[in-house]
N, C-alpha and C positions, 0 to 999 in steps of 0.2 A: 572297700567294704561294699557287697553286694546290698541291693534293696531288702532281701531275705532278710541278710545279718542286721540289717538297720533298721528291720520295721521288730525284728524279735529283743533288739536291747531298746529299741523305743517303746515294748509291750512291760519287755519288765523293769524297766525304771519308772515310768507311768505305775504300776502296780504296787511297786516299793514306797513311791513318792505317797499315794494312794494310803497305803496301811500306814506309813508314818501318821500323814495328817488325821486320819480318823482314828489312832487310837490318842495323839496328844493335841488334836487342835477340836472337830467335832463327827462325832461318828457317820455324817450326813457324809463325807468322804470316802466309806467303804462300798457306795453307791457307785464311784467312779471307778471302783477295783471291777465291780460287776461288770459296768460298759463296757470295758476293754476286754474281759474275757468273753463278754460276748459278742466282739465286732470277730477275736481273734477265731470265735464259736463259726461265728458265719464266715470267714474269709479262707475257710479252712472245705465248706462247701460251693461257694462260690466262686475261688479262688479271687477274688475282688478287695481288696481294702484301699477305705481312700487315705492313709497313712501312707500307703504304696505310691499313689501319684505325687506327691505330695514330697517324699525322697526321692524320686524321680525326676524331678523337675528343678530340685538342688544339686544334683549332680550324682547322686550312687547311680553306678551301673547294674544292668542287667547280672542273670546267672550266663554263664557260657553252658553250651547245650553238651551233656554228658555223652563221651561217644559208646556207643554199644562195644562191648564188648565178647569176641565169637569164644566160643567153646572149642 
């Protein structure tokens, strides 16, 4: 699994876990659904998330560099 594939099912299992707990434990939970669409807001401009080092450092690899393809 790339870091890619690993930071997008750690965004939405976080987000799932997230709507679960605040609609049956306390709505103060839907606060953390916000965080994560907004780390996932800026890491989409920055190209930065620290989720990303973070799987990095357990072991997902890198993407392999797409090779151009000629017309």
């Amino acid at each position: 699994m790339t870091v890619n594939e690993g930071l997008r099912a750690m965004a939405g299992f976080f987000v799932l876990l997230s709507l679960a707990l605040g609609t049956w434990v306390h709505p103060g939970w839907y606060l953390f659904t916000a965080f994560v669409g907004f780390n996932l807001l800026q890491s989409a401009f920055t190209r930065w998330c620290p989720a990303m080092a973070i799987l990095k450092r357990i072991g997902f690899r890198e993407e392999a560099p797409r090779e151009k393809v000629s017309a």
